[in-house]
ROSE-4610 file (N, C-alpha, C; in Angstrom, 1 decimal, always signed):
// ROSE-4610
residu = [X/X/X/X/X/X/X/X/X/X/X/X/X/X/X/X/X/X/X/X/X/X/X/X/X/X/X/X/X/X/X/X/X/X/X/X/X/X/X/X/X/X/X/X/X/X/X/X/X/X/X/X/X/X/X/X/X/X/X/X/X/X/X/X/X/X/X/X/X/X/X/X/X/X/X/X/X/X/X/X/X/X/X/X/X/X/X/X/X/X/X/X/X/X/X/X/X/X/X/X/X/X/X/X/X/X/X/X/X/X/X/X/X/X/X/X/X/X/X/X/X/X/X/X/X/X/X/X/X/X/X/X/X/X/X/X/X/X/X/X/X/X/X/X/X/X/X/X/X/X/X/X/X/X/X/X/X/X/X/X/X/X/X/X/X/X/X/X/X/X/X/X/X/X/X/X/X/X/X/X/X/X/X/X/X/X/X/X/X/X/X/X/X/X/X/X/X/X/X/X/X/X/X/X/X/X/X/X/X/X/X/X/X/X/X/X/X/X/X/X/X/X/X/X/X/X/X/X/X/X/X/X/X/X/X/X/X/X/X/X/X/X/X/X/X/X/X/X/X/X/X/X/X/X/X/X/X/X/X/X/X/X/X/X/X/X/X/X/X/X/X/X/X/X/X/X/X/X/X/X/X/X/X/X/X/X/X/X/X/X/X/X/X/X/X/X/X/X/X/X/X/X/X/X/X/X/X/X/X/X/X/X/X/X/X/X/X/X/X/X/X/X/X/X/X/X/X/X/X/X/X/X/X/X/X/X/X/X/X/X/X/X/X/X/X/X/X/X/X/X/X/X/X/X/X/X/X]
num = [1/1/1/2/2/2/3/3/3/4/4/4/5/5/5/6/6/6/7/7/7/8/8/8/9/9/9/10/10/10/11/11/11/12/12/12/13/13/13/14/14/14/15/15/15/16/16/16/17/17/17/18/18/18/19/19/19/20/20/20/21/21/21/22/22/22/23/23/23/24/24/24/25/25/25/26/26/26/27/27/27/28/28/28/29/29/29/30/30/30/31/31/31/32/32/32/33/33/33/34/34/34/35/35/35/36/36/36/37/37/37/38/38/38/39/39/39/40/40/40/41/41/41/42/42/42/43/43/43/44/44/44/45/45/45/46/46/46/47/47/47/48/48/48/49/49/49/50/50/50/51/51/51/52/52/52/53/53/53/54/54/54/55/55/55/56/56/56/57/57/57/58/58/58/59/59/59/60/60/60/61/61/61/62/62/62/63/63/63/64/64/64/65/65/65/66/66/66/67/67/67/68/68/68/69/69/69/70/70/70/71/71/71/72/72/72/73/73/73/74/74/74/75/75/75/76/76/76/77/77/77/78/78/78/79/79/79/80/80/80/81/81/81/82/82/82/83/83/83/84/84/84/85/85/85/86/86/86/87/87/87/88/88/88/89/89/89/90/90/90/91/91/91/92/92/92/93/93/93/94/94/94/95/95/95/96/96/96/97/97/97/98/98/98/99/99/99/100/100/100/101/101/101/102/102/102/103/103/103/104/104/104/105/105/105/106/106/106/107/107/107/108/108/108/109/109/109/110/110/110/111/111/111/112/112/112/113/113/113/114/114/114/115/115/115/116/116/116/117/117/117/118/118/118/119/119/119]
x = [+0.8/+0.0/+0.9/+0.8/+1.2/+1.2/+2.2/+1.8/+2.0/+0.6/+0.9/+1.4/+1.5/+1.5/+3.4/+3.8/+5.2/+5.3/+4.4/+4.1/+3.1/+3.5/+3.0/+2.5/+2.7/+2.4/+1.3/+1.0/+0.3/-0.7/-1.9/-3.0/-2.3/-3.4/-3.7/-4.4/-6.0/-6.4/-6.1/-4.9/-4.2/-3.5/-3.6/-2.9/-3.7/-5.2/-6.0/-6.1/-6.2/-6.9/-8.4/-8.2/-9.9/-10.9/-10.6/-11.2/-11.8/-10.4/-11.1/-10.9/-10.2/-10.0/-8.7/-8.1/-7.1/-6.0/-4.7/-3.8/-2.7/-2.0/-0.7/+0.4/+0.8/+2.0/+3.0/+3.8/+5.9/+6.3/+6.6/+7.1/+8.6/+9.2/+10.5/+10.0/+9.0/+8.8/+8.4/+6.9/+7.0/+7.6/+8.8/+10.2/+10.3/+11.0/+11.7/+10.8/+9.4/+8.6/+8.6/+8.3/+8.4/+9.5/+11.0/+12.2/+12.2/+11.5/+11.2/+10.6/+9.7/+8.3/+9.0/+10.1/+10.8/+11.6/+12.5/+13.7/+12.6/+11.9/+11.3/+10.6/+10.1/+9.0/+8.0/+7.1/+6.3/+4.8/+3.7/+2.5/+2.8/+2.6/+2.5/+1.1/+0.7/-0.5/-0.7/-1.1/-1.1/-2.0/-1.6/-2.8/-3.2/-1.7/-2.3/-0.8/-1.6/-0.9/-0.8/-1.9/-1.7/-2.7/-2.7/-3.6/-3.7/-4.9/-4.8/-4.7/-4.8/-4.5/-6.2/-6.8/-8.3/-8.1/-7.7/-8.0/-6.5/-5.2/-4.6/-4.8/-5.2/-5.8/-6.8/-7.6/-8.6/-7.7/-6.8/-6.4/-5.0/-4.6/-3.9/-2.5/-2.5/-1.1/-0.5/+1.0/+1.8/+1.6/+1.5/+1.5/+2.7/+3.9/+4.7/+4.6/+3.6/+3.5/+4.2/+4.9/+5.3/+4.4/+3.0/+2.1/+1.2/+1.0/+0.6/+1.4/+2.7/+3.6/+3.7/+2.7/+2.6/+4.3/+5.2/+5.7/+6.2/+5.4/+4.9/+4.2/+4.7/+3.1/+3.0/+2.2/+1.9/+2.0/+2.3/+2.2/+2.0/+0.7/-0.2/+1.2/+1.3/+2.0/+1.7/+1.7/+1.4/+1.9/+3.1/+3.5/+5.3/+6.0/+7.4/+8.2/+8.3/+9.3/+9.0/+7.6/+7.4/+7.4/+7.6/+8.1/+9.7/+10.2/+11.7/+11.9/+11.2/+11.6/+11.3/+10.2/+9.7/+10.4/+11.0/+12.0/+13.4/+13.7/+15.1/+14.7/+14.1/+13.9/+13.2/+13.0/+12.9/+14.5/+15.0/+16.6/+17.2/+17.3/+17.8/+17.2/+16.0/+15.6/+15.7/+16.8/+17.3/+16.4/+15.1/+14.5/+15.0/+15.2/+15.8/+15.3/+14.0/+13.2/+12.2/+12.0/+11.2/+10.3/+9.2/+8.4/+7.6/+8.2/+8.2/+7.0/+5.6/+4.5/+3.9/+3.1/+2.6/+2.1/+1.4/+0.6/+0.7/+1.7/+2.4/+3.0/+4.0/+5.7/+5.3/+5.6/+5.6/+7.3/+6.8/+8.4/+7.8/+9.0/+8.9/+10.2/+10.4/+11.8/+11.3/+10.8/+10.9/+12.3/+13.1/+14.4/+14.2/+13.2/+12.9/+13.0/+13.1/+13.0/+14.0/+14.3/+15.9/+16.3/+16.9/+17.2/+18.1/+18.0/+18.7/+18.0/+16.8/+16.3/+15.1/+15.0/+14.1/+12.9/+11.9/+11.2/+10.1]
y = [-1.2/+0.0/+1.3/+2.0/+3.3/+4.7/+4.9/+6.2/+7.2/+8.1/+9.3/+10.5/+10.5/+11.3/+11.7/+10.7/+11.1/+11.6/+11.6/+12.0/+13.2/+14.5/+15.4/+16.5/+16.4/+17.1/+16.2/+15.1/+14.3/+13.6/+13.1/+12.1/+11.2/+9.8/+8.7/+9.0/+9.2/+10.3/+10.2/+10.9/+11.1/+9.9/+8.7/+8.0/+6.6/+6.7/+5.6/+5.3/+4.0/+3.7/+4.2/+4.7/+5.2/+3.8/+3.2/+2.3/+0.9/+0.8/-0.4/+0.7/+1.8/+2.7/+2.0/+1.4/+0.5/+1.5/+1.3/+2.1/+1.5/+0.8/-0.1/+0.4/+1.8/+2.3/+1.8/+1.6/+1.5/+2.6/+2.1/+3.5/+4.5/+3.4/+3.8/+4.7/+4.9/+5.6/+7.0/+6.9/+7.6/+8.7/+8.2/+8.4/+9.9/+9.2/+10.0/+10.9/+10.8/+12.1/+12.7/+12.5/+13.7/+14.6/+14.0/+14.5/+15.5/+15.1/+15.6/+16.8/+16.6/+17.8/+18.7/+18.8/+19.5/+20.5/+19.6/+20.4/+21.1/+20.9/+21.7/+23.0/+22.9/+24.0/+24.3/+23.6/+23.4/+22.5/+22.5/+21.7/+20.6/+19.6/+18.5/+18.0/+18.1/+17.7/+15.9/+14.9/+13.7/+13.2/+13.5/+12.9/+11.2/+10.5/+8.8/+8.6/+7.5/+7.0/+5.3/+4.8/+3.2/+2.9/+1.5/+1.1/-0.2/-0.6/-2.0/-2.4/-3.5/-3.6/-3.7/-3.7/-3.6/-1.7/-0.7/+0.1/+0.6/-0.1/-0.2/-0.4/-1.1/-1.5/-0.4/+0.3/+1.3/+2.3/+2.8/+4.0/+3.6/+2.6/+2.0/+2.1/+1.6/+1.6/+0.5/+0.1/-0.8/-1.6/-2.8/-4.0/-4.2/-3.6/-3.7/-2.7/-2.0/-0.6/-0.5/+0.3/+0.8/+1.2/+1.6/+2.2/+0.7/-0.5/-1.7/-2.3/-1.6/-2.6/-1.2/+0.0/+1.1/+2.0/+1.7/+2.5/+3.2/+4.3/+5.3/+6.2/+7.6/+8.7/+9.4/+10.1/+11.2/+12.5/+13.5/+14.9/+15.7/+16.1/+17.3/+18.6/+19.2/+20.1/+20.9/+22.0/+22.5/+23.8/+24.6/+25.4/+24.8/+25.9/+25.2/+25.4/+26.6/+26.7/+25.8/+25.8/+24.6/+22.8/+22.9/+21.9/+21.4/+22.5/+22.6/+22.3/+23.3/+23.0/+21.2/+20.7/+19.4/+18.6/+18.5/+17.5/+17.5/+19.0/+18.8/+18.5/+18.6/+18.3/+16.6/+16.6/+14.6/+13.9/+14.4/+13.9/+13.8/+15.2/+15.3/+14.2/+14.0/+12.9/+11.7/+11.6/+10.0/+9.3/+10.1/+9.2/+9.2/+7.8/+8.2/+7.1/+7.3/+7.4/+8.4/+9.0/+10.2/+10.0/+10.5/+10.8/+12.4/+13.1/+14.3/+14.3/+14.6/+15.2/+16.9/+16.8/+18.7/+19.1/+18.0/+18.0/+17.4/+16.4/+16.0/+15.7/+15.3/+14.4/+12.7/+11.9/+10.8/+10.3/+9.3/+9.1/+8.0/+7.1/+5.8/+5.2/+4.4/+3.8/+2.3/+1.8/+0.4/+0.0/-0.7/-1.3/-2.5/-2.3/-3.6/-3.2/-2.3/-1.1/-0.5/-0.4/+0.4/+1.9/+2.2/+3.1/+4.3/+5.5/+6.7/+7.2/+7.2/+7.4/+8.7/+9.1/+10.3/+10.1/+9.6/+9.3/+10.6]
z = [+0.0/+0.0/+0.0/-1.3/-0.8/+0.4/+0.7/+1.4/+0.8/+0.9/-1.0/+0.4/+1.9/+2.5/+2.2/+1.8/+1.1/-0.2/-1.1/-2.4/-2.3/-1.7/-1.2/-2.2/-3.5/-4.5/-5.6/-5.2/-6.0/-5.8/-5.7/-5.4/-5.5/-4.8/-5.5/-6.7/-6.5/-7.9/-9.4/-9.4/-10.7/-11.4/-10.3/-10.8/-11.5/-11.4/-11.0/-12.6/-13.1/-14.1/-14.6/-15.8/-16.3/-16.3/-16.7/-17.0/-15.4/-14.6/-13.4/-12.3/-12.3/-11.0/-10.1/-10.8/-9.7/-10.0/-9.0/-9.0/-8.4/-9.3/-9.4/-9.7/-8.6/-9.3/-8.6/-9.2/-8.6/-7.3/-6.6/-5.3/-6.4/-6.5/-7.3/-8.6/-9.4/-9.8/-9.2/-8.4/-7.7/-6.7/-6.4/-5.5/-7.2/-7.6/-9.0/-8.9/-9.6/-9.6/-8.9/-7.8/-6.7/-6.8/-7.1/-7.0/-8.5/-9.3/-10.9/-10.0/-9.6/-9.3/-8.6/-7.4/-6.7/-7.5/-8.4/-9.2/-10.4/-10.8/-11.6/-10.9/-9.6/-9.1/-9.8/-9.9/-11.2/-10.6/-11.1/-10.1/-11.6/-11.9/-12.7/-13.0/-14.0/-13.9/-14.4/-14.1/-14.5/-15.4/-16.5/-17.8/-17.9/-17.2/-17.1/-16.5/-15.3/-14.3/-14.7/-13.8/-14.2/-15.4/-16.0/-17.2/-17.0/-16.7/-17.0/-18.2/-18.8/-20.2/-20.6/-20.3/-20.7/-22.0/-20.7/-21.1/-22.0/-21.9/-22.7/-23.9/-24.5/-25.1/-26.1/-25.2/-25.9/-26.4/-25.4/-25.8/-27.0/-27.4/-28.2/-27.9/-26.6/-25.9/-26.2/-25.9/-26.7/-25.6/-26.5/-25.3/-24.6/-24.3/-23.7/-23.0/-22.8/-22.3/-20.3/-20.2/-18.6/-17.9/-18.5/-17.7/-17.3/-18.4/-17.5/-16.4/-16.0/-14.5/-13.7/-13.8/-13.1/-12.9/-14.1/-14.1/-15.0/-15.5/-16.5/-16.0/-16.4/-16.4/-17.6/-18.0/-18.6/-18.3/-17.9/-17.8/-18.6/-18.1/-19.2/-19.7/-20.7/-21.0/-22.4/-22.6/-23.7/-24.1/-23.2/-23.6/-23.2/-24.4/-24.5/-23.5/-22.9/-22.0/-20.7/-20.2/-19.3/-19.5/-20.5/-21.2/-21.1/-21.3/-21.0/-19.7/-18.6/-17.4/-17.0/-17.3/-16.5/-17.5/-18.3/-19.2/-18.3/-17.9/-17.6/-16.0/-15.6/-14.0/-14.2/-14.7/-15.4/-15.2/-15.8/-16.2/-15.1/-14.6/-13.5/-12.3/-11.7/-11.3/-11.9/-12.8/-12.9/-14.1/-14.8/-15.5/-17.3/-17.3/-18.5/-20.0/-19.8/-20.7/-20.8/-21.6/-22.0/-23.6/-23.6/-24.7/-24.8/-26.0/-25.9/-27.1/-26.3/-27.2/-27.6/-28.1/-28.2/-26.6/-26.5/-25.2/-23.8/-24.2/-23.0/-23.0/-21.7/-21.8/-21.0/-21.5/-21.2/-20.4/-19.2/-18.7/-17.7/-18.3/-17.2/-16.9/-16.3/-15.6/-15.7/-16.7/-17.0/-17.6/-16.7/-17.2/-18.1/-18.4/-19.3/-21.2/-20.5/-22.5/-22.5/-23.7/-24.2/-23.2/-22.5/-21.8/-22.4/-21.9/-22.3/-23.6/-24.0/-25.3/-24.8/-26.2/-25.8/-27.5/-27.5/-28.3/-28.7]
């Protein structure tokens, strides 16, 4: 069971599946964001936390996806320079996979997928 009372800038909430409401995230993930959210000074907004594969599935996520073993998020984003900030305060907290959209930044620490990449 998580304690989100250490994850003090974030819900459970943000993190729940749309689809079953469950919320399977990695502490070790969680750890990093928080450390991301600090170095940035920045509120993060969470576009998608965990996924079952039900709802993987709908939203046409890869079946190897990070966000089905809860460690993956989304962060809402849509202007560039705060963009800049929460990419480099990402890195800086150690995560070193990134996906850079118009609208949001994706980042997970699945050691299971090619590392140091920025997609």
């Amino acid at each position: 069971m998580i304690d989100w009372k250490k994850y003090p800038n974030f819900s459970e909430n943000e993190f729940k599946c749309f689809c079953c409401g469950r919320v399977e995230m990695s502490e070790w993930l969680l750890k990093k964001l928080q450390s991301a959210r600090y170095f940035a000074d920045i509120p993060f907004a969470i576009n998608s936390g965990y996924r079952c594969e039900s709802y993987n599935n709908v939203v046409h996520g890869k079946a190897n996806s990070a966000h089905i073993k809860g460690l993956a998020v989304d962060i809402a984003c849509t202007h560039s320079a705060i963009r800049y900030k929460i990419v480099i305060a990402l890195l800086k907290a150690g995560f070193t996979r990134l996906e850079i959209k118009e609208t949001w930044i994706h980042a997970d620490c699945d050691s299971s997928l090619p590392q140091e990449v920025i997609f």
